[in-house]
DSSP file (Angstrom, degrees, kcal/mol; ACC not computed):
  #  RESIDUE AA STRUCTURE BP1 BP2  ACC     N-H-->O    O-->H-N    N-H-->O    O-->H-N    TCO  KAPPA ALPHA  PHI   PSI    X-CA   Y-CA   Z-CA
    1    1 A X              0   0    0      0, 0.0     2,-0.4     0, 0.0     0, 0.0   0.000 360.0 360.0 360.0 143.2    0.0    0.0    0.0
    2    2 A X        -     0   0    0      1,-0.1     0, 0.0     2,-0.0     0, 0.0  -0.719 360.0-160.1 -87.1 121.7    1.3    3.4   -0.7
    3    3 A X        -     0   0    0     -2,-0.4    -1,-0.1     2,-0.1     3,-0.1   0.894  36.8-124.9 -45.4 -69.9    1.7    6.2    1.7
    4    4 A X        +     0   0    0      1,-0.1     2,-1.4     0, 0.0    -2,-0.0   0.516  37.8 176.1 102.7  42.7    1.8    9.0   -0.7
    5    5 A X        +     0   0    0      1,-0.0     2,-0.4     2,-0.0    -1,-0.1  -0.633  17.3 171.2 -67.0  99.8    5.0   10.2    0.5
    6    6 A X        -     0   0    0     -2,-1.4     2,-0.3    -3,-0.1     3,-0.0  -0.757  38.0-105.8-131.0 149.1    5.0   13.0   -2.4
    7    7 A X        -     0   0    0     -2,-0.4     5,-0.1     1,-0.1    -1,-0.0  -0.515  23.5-164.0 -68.3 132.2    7.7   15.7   -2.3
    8    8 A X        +     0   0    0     -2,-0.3     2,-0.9     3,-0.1    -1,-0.1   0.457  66.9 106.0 -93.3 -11.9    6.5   19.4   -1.2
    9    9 A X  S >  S-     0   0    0      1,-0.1     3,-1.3     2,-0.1    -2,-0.1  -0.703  70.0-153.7 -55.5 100.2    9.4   20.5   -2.5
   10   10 A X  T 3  S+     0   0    0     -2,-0.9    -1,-0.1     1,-0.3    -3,-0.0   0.635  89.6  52.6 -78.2 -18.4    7.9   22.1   -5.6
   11   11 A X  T 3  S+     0   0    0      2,-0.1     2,-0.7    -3,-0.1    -1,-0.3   0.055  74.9 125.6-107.6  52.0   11.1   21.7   -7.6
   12   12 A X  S <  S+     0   0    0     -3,-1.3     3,-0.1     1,-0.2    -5,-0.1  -0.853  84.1   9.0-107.7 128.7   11.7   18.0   -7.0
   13   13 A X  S    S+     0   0    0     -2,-0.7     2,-0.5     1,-0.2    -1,-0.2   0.396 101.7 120.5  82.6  13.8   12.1   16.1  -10.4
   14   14 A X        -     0   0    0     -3,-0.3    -1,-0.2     4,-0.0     3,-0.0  -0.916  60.4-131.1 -90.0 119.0   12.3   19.6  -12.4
   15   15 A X     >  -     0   0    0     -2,-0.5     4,-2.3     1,-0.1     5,-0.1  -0.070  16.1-123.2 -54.1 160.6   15.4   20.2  -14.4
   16   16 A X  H  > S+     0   0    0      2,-0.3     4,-2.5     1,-0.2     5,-0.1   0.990 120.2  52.0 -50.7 -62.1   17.4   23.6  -14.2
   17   17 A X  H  > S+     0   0    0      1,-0.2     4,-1.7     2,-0.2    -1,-0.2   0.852 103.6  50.5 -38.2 -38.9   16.6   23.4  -18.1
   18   18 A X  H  > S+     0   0    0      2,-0.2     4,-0.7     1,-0.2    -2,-0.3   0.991 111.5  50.2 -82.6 -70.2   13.1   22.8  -17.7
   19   19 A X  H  X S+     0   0    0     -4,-2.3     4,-2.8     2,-0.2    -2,-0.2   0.764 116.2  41.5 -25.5 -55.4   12.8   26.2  -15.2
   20   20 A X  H >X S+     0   0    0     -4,-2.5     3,-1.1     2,-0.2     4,-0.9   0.981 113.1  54.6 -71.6 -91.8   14.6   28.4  -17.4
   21   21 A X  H 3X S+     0   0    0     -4,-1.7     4,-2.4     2,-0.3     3,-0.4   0.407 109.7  40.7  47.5 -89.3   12.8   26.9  -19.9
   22   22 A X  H 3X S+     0   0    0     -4,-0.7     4,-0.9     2,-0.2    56,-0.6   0.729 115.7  55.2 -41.4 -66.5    9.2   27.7  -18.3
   23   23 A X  H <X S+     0   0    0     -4,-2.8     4,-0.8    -3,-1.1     5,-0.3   0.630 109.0  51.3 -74.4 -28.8   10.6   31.4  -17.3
   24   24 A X  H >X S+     0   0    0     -4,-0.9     4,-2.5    -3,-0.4     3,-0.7   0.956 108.3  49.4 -55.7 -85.9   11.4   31.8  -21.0
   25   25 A X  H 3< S+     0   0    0     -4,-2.4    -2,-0.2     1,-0.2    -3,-0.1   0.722 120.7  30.4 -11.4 -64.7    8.2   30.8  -22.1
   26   26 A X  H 3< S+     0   0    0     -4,-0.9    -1,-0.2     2,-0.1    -2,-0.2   0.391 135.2  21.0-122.0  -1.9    6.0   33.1  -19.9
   27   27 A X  H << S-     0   0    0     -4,-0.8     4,-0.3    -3,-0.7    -3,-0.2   0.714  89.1-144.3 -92.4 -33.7    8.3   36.2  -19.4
   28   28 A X     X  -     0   0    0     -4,-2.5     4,-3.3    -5,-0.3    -3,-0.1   0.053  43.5 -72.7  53.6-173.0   10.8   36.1  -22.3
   29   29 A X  H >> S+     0   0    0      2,-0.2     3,-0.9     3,-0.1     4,-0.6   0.922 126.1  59.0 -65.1 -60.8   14.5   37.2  -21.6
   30   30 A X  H 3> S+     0   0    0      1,-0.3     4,-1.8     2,-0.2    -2,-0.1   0.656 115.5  34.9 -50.6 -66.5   13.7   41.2  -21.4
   31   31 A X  H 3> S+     0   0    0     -4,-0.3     4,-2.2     2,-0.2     3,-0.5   0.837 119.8  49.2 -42.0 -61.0   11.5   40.8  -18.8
   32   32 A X  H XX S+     0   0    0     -4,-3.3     3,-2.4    -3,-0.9     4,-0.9   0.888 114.8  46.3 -36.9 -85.4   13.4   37.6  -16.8
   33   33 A X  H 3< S+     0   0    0     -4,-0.6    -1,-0.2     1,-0.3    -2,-0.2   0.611 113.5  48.7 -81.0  -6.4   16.7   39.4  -16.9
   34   34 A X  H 3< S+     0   0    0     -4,-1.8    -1,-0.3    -3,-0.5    -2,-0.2   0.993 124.7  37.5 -55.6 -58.2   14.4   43.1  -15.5
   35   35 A X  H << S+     0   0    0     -3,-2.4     2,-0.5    -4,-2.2    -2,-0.2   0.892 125.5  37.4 -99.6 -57.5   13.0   40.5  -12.8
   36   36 A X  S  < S-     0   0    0     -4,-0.9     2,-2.6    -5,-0.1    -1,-0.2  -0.836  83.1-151.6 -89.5  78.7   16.4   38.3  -12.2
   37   37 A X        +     0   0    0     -2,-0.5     2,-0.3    -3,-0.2    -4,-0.1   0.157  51.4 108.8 -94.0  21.7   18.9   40.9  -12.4
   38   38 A X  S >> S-     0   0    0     -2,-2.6     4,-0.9     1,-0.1     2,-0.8  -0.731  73.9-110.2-111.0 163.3   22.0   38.7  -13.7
   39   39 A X  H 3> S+     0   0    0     -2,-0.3     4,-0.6     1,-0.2    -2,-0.1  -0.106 103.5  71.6 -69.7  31.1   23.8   38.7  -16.9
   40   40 A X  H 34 S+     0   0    0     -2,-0.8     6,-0.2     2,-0.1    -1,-0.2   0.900 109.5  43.6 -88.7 -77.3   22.8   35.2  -18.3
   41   41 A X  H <4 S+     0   0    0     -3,-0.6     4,-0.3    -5,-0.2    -8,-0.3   0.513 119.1  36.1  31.5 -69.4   19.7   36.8  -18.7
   42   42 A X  H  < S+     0   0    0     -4,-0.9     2,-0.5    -9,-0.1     3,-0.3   0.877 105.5  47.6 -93.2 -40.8   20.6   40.1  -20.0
   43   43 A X  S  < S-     0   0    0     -4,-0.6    -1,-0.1     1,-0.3     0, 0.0  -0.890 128.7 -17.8-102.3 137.1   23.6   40.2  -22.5
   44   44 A X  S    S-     0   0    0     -2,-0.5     2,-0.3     1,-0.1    -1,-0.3   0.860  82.8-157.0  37.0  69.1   23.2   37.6  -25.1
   45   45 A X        +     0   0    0     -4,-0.3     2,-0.2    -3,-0.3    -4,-0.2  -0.559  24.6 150.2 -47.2 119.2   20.8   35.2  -23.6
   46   46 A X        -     0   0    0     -2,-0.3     4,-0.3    -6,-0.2     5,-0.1  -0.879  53.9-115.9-140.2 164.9   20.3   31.4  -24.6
   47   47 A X  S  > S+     0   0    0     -2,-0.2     4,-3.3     2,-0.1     5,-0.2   0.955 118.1  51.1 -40.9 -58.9   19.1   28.3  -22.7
   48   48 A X  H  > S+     0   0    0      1,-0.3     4,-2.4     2,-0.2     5,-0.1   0.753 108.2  50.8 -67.0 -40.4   22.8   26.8  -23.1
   49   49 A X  H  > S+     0   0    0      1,-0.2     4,-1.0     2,-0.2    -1,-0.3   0.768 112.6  47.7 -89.3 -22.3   24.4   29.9  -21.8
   50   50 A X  H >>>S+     0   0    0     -4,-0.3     4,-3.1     2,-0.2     3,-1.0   0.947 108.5  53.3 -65.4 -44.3   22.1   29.9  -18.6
   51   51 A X  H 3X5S+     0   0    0     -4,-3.3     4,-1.9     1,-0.4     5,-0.5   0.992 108.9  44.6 -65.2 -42.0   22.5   26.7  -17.8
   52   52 A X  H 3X5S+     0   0    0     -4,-2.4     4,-0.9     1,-0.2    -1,-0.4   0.895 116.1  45.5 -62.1 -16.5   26.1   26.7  -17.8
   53   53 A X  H <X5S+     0   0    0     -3,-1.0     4,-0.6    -4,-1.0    -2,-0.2   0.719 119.5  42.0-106.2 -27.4   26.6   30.0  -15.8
   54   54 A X  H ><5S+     0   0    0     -4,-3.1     3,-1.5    -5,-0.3     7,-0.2   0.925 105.7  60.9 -87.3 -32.1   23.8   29.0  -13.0
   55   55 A X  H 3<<S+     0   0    0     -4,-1.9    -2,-0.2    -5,-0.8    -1,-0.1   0.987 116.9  39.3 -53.0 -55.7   25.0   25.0  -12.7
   56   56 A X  H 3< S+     0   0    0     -4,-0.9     2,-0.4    -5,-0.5    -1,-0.2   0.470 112.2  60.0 -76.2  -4.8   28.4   27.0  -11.5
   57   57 A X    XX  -     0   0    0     -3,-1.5     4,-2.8    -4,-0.6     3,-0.9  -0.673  58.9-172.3-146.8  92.2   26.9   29.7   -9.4
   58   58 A X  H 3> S+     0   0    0     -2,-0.4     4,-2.3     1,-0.3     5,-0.2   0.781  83.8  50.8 -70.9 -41.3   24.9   28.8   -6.5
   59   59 A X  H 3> S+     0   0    0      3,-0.1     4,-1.0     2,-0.1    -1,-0.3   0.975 108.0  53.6 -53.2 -48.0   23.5   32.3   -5.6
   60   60 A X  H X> S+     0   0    0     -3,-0.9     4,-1.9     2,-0.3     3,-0.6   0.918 112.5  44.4 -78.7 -55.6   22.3   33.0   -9.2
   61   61 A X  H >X S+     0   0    0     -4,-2.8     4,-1.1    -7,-0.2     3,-1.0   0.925 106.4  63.4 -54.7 -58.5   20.2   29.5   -9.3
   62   62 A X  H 3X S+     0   0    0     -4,-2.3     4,-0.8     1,-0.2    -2,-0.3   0.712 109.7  34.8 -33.4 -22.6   19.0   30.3   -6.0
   63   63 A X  H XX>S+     0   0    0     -4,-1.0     4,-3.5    -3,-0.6     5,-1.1   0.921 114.5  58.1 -87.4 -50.0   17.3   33.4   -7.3
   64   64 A X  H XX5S+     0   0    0     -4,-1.9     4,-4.5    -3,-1.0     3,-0.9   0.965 111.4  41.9 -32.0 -93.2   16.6   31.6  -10.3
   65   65 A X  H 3<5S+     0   0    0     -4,-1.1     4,-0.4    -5,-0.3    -1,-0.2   0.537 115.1  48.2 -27.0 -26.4   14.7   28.9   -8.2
   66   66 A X  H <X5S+     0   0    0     -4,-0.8     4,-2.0    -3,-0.7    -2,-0.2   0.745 109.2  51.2 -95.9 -29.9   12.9   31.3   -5.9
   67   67 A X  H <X5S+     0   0    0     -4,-3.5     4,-3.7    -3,-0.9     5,-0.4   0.837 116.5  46.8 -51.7 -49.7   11.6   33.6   -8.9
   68   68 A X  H  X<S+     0   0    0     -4,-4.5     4,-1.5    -5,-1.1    -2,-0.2   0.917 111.8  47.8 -66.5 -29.9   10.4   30.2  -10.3
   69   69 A X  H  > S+     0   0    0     -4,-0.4     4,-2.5    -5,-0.2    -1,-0.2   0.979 113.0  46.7 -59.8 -47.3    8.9   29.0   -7.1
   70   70 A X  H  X S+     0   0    0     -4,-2.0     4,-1.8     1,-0.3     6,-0.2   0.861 111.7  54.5 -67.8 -26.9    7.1   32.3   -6.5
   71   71 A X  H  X>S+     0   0    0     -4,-3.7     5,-2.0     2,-0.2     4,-1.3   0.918 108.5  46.9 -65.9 -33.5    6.0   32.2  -10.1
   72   72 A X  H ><5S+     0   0    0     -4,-1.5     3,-1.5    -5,-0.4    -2,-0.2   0.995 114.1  45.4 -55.1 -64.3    4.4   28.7   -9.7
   73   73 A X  H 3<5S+     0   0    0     -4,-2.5    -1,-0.3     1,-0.3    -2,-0.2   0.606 112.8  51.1 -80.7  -9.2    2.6   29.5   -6.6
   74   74 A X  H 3<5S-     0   0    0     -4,-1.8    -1,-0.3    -3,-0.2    -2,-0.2   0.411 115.9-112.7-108.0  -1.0    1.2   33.3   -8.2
   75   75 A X  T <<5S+     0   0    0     -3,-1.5    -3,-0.2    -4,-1.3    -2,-0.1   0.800  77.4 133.5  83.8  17.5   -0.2   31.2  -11.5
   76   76 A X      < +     0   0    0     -5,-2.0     2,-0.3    -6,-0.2    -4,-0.2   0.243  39.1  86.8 -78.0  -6.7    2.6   33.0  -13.9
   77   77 A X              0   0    0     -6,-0.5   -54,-0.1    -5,-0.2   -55,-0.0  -0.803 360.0 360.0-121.7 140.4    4.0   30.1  -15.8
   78   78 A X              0   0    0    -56,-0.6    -1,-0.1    -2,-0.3   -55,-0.1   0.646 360.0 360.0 -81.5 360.0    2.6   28.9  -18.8
């Protein structure tokens, strides 16, 4: 029988890609990198070039992650 021990952690089993991704989708960059204030974002934006600069730079996901949470929980993501 099954518990339902289900994660409340709202990013467990979503990739970095898939966030960035998601925040692409329903802000675009101008807006992300106004909201998220780092250069991944702002000069010459791609997925490929987020991913590598947030995978290495643990404040900058955190924000990343917390933008994304708050967007999740306000209904903002497409």
């Amino acid at each position: 029988m099954e518990t339902g021990n289900k994660s409340k952690d709202p990013l467990h089993g979503i990739t970095l890609e898939k966030i960035i991704t998601q925040l692409v989708d329903s802000y675009g960059w101008d807006e992300l990198g106004y909201q998220i204030r780092i250069n991944c974002f702002i000069s010459n934006p791609s997925i490929q070039s987020s991913l590598k600069f947030l995978r290495k730079t643990p404040w900058a996901r955190t924000k990343v992650e917390d933008f994304y949470k708050n967007a999740l929980q306000e209904g903002k993501l497409k």
